[in-house]
BADOZA-188053 format. One record per residue (C-alpha): residue number from 1; chain; x, y, z. Coordinates in steps of 0.05 Angstrom, whole numbers, padded with zeros to 5 digits, always signed. Layout:
% BADOZA-188053
[pt NUM 'A' [X Y Z]]
...
% end
This chain:
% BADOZA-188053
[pt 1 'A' [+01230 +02893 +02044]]
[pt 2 'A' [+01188 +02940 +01996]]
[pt 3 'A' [+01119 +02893 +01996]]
[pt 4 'A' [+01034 +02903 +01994]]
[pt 5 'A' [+01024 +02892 +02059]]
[pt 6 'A' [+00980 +02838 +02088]]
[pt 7 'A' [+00906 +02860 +02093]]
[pt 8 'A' [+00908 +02874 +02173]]
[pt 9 'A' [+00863 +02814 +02183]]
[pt 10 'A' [+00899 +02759 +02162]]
[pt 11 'A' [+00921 +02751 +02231]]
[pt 12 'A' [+00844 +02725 +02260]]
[pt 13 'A' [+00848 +02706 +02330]]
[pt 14 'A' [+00773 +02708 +02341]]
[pt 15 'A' [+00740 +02660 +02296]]
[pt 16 'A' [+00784 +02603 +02277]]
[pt 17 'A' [+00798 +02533 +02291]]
[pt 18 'A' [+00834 +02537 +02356]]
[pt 19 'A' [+00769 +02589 +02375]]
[pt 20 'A' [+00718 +02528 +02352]]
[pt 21 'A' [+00769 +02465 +02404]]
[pt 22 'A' [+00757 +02526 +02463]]
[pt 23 'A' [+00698 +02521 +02463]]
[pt 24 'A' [+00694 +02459 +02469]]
[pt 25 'A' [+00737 +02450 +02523]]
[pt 26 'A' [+00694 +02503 +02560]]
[pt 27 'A' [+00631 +02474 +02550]]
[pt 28 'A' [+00657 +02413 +02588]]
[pt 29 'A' [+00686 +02439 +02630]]
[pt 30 'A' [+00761 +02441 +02612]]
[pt 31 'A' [+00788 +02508 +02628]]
[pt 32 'A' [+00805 +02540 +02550]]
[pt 33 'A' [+00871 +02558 +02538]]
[pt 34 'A' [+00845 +02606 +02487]]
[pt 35 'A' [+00789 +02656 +02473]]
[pt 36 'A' [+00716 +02616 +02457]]
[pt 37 'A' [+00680 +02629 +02390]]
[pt 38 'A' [+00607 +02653 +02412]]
[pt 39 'A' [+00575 +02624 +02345]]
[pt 40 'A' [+00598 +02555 +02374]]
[pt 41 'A' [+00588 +02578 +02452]]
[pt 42 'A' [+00508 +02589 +02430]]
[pt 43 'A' [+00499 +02523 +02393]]
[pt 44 'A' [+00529 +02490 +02443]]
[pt 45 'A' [+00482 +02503 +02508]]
[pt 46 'A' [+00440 +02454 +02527]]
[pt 47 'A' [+00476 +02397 +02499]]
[pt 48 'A' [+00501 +02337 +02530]]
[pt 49 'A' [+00531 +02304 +02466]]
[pt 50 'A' [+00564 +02339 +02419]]
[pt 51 'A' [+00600 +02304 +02353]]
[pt 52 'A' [+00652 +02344 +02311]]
[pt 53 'A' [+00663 +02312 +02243]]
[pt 54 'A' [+00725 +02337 +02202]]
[pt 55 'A' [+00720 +02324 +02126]]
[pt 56 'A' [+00803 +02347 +02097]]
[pt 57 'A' [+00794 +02397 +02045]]
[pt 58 'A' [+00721 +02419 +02053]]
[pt 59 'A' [+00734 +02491 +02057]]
[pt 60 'A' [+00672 +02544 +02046]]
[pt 61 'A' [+00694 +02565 +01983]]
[pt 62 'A' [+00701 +02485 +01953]]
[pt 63 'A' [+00630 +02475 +01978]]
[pt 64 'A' [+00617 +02553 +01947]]
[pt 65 'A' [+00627 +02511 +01876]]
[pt 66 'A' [+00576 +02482 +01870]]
[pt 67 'A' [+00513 +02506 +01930]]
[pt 68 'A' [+00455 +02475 +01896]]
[pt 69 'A' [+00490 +02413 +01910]]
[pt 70 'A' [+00513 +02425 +01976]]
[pt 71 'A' [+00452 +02456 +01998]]
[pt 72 'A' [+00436 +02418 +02067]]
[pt 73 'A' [+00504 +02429 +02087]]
[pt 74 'A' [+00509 +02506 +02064]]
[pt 75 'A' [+00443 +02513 +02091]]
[pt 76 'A' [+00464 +02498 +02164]]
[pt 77 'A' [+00523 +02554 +02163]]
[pt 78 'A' [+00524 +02588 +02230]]
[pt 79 'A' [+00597 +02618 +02217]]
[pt 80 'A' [+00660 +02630 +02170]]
[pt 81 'A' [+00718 +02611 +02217]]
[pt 82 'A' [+00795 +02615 +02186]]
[pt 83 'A' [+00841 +02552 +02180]]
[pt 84 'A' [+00910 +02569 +02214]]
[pt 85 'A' [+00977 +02592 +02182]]
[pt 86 'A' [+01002 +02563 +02145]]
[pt 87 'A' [+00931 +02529 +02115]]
[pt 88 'A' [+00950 +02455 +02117]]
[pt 89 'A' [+00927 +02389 +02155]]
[pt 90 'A' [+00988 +02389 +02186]]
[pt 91 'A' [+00971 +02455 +02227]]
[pt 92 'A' [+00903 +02459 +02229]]
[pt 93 'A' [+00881 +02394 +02247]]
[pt 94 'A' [+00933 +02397 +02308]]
[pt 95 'A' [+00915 +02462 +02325]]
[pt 96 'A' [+00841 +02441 +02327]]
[pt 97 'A' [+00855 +02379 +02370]]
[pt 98 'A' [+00901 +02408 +02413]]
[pt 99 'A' [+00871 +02476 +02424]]
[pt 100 'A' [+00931 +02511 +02413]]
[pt 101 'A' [+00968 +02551 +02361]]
[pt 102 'A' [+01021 +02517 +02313]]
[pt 103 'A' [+01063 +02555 +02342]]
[pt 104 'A' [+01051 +02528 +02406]]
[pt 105 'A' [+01046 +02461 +02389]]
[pt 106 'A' [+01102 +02454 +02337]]
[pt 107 'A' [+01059 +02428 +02287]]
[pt 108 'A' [+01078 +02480 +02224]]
[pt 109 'A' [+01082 +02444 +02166]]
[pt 110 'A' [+01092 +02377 +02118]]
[pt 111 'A' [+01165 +02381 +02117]]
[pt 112 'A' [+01196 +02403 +02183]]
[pt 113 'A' [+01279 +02407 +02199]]
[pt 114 'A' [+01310 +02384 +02247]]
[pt 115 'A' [+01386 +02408 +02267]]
[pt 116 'A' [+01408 +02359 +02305]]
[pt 117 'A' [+01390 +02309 +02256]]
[pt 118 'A' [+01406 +02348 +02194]]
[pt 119 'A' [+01353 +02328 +02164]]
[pt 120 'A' [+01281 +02357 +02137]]
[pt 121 'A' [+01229 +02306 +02150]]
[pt 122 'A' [+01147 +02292 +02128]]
[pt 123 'A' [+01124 +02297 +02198]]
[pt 124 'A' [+01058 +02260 +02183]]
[pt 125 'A' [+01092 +02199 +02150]]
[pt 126 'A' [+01151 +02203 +02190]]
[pt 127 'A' [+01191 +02204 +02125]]
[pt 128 'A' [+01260 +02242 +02103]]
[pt 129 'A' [+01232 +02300 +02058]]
[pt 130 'A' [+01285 +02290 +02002]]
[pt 131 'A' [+01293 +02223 +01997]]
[pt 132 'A' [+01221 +02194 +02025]]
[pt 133 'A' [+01255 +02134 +02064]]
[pt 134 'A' [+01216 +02121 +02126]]
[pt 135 'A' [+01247 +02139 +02182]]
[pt 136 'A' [+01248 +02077 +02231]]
[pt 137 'A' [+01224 +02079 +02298]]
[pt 138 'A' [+01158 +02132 +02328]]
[pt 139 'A' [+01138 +02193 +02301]]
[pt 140 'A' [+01190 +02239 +02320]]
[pt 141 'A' [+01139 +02299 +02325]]
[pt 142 'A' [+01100 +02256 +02376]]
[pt 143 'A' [+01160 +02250 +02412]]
[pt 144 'A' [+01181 +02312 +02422]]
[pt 145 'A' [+01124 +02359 +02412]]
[pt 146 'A' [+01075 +02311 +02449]]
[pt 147 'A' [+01000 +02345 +02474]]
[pt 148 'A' [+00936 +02318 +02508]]
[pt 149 'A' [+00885 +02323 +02448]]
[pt 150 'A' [+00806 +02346 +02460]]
[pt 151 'A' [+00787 +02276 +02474]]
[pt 152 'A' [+00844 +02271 +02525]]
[pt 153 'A' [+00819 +02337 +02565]]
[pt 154 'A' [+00750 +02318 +02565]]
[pt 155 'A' [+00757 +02255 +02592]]
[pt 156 'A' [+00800 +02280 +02646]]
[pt 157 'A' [+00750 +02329 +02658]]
[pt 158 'A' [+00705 +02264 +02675]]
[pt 159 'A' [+00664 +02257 +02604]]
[pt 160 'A' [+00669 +02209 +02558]]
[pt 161 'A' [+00696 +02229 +02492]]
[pt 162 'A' [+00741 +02197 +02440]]
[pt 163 'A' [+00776 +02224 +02380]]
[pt 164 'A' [+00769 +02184 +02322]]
[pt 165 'A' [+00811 +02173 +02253]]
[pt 166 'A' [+00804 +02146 +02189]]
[pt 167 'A' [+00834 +02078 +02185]]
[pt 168 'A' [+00891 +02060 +02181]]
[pt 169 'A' [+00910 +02129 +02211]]
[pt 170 'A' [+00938 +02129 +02291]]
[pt 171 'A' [+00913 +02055 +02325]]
[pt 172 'A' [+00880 +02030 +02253]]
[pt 173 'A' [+00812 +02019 +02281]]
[pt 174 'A' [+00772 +02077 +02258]]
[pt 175 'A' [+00729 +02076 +02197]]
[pt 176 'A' [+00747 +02054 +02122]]
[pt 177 'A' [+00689 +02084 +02089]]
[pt 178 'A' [+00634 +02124 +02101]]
[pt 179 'A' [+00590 +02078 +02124]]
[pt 180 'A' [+00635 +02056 +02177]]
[pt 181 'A' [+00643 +02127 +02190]]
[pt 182 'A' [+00571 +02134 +02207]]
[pt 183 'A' [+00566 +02073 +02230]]
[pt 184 'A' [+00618 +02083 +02286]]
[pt 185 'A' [+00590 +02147 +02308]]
[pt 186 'A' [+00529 +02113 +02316]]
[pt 187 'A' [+00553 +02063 +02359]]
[pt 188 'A' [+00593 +02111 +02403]]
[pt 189 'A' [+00538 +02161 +02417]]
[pt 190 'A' [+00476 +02103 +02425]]
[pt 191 'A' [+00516 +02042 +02455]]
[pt 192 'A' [+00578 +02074 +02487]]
[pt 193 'A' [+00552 +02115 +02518]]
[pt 194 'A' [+00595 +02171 +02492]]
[pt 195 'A' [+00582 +02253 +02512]]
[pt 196 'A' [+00644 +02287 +02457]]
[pt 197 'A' [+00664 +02253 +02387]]
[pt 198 'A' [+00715 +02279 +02328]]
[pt 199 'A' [+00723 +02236 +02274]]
[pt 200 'A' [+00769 +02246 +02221]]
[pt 201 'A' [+00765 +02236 +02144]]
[pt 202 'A' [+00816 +02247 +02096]]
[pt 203 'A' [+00767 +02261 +02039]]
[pt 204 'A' [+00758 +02304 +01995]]
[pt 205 'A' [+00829 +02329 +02014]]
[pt 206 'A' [+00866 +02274 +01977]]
[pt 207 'A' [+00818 +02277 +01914]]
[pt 208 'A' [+00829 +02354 +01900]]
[pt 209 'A' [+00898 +02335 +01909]]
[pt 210 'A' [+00895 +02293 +01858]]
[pt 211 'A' [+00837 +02319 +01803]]
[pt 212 'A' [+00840 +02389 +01820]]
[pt 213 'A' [+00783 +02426 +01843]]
[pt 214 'A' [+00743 +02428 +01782]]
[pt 215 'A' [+00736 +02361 +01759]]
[pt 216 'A' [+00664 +02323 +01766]]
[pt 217 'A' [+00699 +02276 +01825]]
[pt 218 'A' [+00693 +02329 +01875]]
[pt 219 'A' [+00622 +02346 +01872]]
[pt 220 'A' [+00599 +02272 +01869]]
[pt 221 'A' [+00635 +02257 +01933]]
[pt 222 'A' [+00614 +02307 +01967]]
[pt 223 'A' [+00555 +02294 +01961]]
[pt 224 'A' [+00566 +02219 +01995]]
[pt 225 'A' [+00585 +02261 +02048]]
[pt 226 'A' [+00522 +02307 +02049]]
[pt 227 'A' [+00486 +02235 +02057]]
[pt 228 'A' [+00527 +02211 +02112]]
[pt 229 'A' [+00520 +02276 +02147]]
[pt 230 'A' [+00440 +02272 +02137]]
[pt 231 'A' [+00443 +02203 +02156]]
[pt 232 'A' [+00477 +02218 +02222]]
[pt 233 'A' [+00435 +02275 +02238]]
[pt 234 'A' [+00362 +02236 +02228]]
[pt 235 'A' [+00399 +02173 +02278]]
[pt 236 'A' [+00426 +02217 +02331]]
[pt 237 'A' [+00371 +02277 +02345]]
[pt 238 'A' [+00401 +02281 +02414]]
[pt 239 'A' [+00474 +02301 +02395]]
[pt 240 'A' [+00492 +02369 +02369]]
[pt 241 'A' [+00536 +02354 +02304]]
[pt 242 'A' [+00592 +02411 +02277]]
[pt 243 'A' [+00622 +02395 +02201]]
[pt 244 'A' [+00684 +02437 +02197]]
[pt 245 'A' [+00740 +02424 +02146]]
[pt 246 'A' [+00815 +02437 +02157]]
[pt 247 'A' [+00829 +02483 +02099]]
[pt 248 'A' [+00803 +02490 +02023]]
[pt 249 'A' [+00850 +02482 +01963]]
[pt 250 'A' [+00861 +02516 +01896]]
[pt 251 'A' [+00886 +02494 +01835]]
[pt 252 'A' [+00959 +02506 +01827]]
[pt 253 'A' [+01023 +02509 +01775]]
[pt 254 'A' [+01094 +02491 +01797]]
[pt 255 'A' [+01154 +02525 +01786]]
[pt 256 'A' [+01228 +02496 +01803]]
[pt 257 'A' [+01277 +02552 +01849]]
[pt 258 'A' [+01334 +02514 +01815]]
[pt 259 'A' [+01324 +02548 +01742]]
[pt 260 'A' [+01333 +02622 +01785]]
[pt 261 'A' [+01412 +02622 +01797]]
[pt 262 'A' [+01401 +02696 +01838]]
[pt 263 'A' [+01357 +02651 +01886]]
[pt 264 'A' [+01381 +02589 +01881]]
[pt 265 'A' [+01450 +02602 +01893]]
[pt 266 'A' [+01433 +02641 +01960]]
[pt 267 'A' [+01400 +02582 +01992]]
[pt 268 'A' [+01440 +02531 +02046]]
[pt 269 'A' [+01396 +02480 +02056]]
[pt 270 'A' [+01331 +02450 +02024]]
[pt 271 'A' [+01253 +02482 +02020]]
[pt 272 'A' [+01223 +02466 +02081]]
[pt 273 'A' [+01152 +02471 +02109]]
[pt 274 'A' [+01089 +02476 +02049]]
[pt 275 'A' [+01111 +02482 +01973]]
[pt 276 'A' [+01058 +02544 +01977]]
[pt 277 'A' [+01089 +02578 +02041]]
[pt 278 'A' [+01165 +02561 +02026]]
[pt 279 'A' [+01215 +02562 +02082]]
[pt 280 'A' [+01277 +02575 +02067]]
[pt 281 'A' [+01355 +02563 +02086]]
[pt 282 'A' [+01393 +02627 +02067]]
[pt 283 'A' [+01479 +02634 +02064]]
[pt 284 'A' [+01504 +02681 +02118]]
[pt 285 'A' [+01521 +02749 +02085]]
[pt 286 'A' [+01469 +02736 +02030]]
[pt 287 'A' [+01411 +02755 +02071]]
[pt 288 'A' [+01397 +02817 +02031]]
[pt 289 'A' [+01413 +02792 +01954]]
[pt 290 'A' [+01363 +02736 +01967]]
[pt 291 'A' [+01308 +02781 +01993]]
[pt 292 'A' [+01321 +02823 +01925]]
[pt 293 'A' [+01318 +02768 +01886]]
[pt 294 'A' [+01261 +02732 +01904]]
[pt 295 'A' [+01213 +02805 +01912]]
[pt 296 'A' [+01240 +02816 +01835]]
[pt 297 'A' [+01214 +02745 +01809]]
[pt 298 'A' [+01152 +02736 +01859]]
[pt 299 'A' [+01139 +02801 +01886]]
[pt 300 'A' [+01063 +02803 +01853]]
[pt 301 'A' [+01061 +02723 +01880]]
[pt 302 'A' [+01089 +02718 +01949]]
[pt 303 'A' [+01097 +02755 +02019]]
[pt 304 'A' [+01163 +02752 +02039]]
[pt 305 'A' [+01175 +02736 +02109]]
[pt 306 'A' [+01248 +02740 +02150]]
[pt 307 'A' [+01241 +02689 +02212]]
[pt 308 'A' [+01248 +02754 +02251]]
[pt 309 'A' [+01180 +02789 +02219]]
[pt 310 'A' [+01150 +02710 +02225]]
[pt 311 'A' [+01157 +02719 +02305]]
[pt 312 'A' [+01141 +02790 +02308]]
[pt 313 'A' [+01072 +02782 +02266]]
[pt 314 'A' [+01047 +02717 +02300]]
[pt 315 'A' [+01036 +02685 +02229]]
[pt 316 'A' [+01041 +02616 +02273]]
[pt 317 'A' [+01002 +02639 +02329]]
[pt 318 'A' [+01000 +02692 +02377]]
[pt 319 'A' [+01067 +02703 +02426]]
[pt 320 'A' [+01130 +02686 +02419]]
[pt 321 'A' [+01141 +02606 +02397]]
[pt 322 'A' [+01193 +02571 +02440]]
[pt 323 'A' [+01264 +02567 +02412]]
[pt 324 'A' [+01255 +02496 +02391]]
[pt 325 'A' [+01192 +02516 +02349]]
[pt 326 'A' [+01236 +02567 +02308]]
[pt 327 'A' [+01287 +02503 +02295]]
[pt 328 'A' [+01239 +02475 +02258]]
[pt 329 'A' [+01242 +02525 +02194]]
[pt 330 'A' [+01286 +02570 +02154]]
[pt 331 'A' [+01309 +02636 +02159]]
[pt 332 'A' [+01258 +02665 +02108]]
[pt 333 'A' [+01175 +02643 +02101]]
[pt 334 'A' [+01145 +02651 +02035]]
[pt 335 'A' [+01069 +02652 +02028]]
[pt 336 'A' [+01037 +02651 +01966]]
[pt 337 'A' [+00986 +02696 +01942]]
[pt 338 'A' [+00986 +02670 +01869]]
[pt 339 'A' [+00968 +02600 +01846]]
[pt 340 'A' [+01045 +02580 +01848]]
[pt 341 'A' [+01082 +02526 +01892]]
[pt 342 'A' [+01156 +02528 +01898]]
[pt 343 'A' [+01204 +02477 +01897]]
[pt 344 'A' [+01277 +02458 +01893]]
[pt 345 'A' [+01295 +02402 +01842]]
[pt 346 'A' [+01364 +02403 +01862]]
[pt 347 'A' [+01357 +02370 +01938]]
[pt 348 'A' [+01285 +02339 +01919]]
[pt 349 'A' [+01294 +02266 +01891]]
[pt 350 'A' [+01217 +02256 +01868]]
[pt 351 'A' [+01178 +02318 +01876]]
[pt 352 'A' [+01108 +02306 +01873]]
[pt 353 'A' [+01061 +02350 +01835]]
[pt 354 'A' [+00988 +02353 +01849]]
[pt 355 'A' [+00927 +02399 +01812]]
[pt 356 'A' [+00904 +02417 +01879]]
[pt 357 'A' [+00938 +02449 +01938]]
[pt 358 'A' [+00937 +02488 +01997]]
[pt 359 'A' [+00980 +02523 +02049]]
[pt 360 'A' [+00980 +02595 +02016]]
[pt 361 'A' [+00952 +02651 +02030]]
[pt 362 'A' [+00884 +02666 +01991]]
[pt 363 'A' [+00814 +02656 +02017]]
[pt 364 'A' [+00799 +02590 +01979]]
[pt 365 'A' [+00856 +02554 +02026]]
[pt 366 'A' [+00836 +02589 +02080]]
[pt 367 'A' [+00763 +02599 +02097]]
[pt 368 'A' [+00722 +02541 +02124]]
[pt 369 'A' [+00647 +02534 +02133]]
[pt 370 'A' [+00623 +02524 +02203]]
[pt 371 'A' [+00552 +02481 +02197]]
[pt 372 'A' [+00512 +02453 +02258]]
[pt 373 'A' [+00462 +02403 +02267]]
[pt 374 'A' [+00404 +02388 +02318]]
[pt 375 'A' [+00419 +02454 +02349]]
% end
């Protein structure tokens, strides 16, 4: 496929998230599975407690918008670390629990298929990804692509940790707002007892989402987190905090596969994976008039992957994944370089459109600001 290449480091395997969980694994003493970032490795010495706080969608160059107003959190930079591939929750956060790549862990995407079943599904939600029905009984990810998460090692390694999610996400008994949020942490780190926290937040993720980056929402919510963050930090001078996000987003257009007959009628099966890096099902013996079509419409957009070139450039990870990983998407990867998102109006009942997104391939989805506290 005649394409601009990817700029030769795309592919970071020395300063991302799964970097960031090593070292933290190694600094108590939980053998890393991967190599250690050293900005982390240096804040970390000396410390006995040591509190990770995830905000969704905080990426360095969201927080670049506006750095008068973020100042305190800016100000408290010690690296730029890279989300995963693709740039999305479901990835990143899992590859930052876990330690591990996504393409070690399974985790790749929103909308993952599944062969046996016939069926793409909303791995968070548990939902079929063209209908939305709920699928009944437990997350089928968790059953089959099952890991021990930070909190898990740590403990095992005789600490006490705990990982910690926005209610009503996983056992419903995290925080509901921000002052819960601080006022959990709180009680973990001064009457638990507790040596390792993460805590989770789903903000601002689901508000770019929904007003795009630029709107006046984003900034004044932030900045409720900049205060809980301060507030945190003054309470707990003993425990070394990190902020990291999962991703950033951009604003974004939509535009449906369907109205392109020279794609659409090369496709078997429905877009799978991010609607800015596109997966897709491709008819047997129309390998090569799909890749012609698509380069001729979104050549200047997209990077055309074939599942082949996915496995041989690591974009999930480093190695090979396992055969089961590779089940779970297409025969083709799309990742966008534009602001577009891709979708197929023919197999999706009620596509939803949002201002913001994320999962493609420029530096405002990707980067994320690495801040630390009481260092």
């Amino acid at each position: 496929m005649n394409q601009t290449p990817l700029d030769p480091g795309f592919f970071d395997r020395e300063k991302n998230l799964v970097n960031l969980a090593n070292s933290l694994l190694n600094h108590f003493g939980v053998k890393p599975f991967h190599p250690t970032l050293p900005a982390a490795d240096s804040a970390l010495k000396g410390h006995q407690k040591v509190a990770v706080f995830l905000f969704d969608g905080m990426g360095e160059l969201v927080l670049a918008d506006h750095p008068k107003q973020y100042r305190y959190i800016i100000s408290h930079k010690i690296a730029t670390i890279y989300s995963m591939n693709p740039a999305t929750t479901v990835a990143a956060t899992n590859a930052f629990l876990s330690a591990r790549y996504p393409s070690e862990t399974g985790w790749i995407g929103w909308s993952e298929y599944f062969s046996d079943l016939k069926e793409a599904v909303d791995v968070f939600p548990n939902r079929d990804s063209l209908t939305g029905k709920k699928i009944p009984g437990p997350n089928i990810m968790e059953g089959r692509f099952p890991y021990q998460n930070l909190a898990d090692l740590i403990n095992g390694a005789g600490h006490k940790a705990k990982a910690s999610f926005e209610a009503p996400i996983r056992d419903g008994k995290g925080p509901k707002s921000l002052h819960q949020f601080q006022k959990q942490a709180n009680a973990f780190f001064q009457k638990e007892g507790g040596e390792f926290l993460y805590s989770y937040w789903t903000k601002p993720d689901s508000l770019l989402h929904k007003y795009g980056t630029h709107s006046l929402v984003i900034p004044c919510y932030i900045k409720r987190i900049q205060r809980t963050i301060k507030a945190f930090v003054k309470k707990n001078p003993d425990v070394l905090l990190f902020v990291i996000a999962d991703h950033g987003l951009i604003n974004v257009h939509y535009e449906d596969i369907a109205t392109i007959p020279e794609i659409a009628n090369c496709l078997a099966g429905p877009i799978v994976l991010e609607p800015r890096t596109p997966s897709f099902f491709v008819k047997k013996g129309m390998e090569s008039a799909f890749e012609e079509a698509f380069i001729s419409h979104y050549g200047d957009k997209a990077y055309l992957m074939s599942k082949a070139e996915v496995m041989k450039s690591g974009y999930f990870g480093p190695g090979k994944p396992e055969a089961k990983v590779l089940d779970l998407f297409g025969d083709y990867v799309a990742l966008m370089r534009s602001t577009t998102c891709l979708y197929d109006s023919r197999s999706k009942e009620h596509p939803k459109f949002h201002k913001g997104h994320h999962a493609g391939g420029t530096n405002k989805e990707r980067l994320i600001l690495l801040s630390a506290y009481n260092v």
